[in-house]
C-alpha positions, 0 to 999 in steps of 0.5 A, spaced: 825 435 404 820 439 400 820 438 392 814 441 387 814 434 384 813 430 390 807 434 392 804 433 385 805 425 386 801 425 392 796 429 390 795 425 383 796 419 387 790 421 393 783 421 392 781 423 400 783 428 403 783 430 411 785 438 414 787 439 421 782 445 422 786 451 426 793 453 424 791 450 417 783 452 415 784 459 420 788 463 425 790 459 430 789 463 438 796 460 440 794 458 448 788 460 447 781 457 444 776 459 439 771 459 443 765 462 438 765 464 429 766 471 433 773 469 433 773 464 427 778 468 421 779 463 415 787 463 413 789 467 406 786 463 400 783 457 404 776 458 402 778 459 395 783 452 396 778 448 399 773 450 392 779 447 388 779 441 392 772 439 392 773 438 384 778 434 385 779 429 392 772 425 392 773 426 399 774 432 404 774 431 412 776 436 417 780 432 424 780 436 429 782 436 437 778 441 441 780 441 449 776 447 450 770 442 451 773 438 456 776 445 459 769 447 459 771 454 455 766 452 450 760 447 449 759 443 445 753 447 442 759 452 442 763 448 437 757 446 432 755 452 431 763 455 428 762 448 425 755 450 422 757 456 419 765 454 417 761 449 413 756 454 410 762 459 408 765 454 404 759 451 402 759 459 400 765 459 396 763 452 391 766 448 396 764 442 400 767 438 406 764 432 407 764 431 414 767 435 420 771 430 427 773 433 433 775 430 439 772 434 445 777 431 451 783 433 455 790 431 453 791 427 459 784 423 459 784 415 457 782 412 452 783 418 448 779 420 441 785 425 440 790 426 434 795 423 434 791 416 435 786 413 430 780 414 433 777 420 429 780 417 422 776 410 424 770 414 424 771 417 418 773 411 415 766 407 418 761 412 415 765 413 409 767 405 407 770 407 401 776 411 404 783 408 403 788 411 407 794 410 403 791 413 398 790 419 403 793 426 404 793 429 412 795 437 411 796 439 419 800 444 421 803 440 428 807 434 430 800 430 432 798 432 426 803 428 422 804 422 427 796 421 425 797 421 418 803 416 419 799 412 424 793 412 419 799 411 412 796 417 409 801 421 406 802 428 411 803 435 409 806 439 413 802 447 413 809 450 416 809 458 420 812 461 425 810 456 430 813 450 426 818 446 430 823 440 428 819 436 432 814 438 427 817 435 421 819 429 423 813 426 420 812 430 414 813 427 408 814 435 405 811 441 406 808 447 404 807 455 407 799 456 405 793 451 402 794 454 395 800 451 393 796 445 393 791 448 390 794 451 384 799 444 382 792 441 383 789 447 377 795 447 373 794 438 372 787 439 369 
């Protein structure tokens, strides 16, 4: 599935790119939630990644479901707060994410904003009207991650670990082990 070559082609074909946040951008709390920046840990070499992309996507979104609002682990103060200083520590680094879109609901609730569904891609695109889908890359590290980038037509990157299931890659149109892969075919083209 994975070839260097097609990675590069998605990436010289790609001007936007969406981030699925924990198992992507930080640690994952497997069963759990990160629930205060106390427990927020940025993944090895996603700081410095994020800087190379910002030089290079015309947009960066970060999509995110956040059920921990909806099981009222954490607020939704809570969450802008991890956000704020997410932001500000990339910032930090030279990098620039353009705006972050969580969905705060429960898994079983209707009508639900959460990825797979479109809806945050949909508010992305309504304040971002430039956005192009297909000319769009979604790195996730679940099956729901890449079912979003499928519904929405945007190339899907799979972040593979060790909780990566065949499940996962069904949607992948390849795959990747960390965010610097990406970063360093995007250096090595400029």
């Amino acid at each position: 599935m994975y070839k260097n070559s097609d990675l590069q082609k998605m990436i010289t074909t790609s001007d936007y790119l969406f981030l699925d946040r924990d198992g992507v951008i930080n640690k994952r709390i497997v069963g759990g939630y990160i629930s205060k920046w106390e427990d927020f840990e940025f993944l090895e070499g996603v700081l410095e990644a994020i800087a190379v992309f910002s030089h290079y996507f015309k947009r960066i979104f970060i999509v995110t479901n956040q059920q921990g609002i909806g099981k009222k682990i954490m607020s939704e103060q809570d969450l802008q707060n991890i956000h704020h200083q997410l932001k500000a520590s990339i910032k930090n680094k030279g990098g620039q994410i353009d705006a972050i879109y969580y969905c705060p609901m429960l898994k079983d609730e209707s009508n639900n904003c959460r990825k797979p569904g479109l809806m945050m891609a949909m508010k992305a695109q309504k304040e971002f009207p430039e956005i192009v889908f297909n000319k769009s890359i979604m790195i996730g590290d679940t099956a729901s991650d890449m079912l979003f980038g499928k519904n929405a037509e945007m190339k899907c990157v799979l972040l593979k670990n060790k909780h990566t299931t065949a499940k996962d890659l069904q949607n992948a149109d390849t795959f990747i082990e960390n965010l610097s892969e990406v970063a360093n075919l995007i250096k090595s083209k400029n």
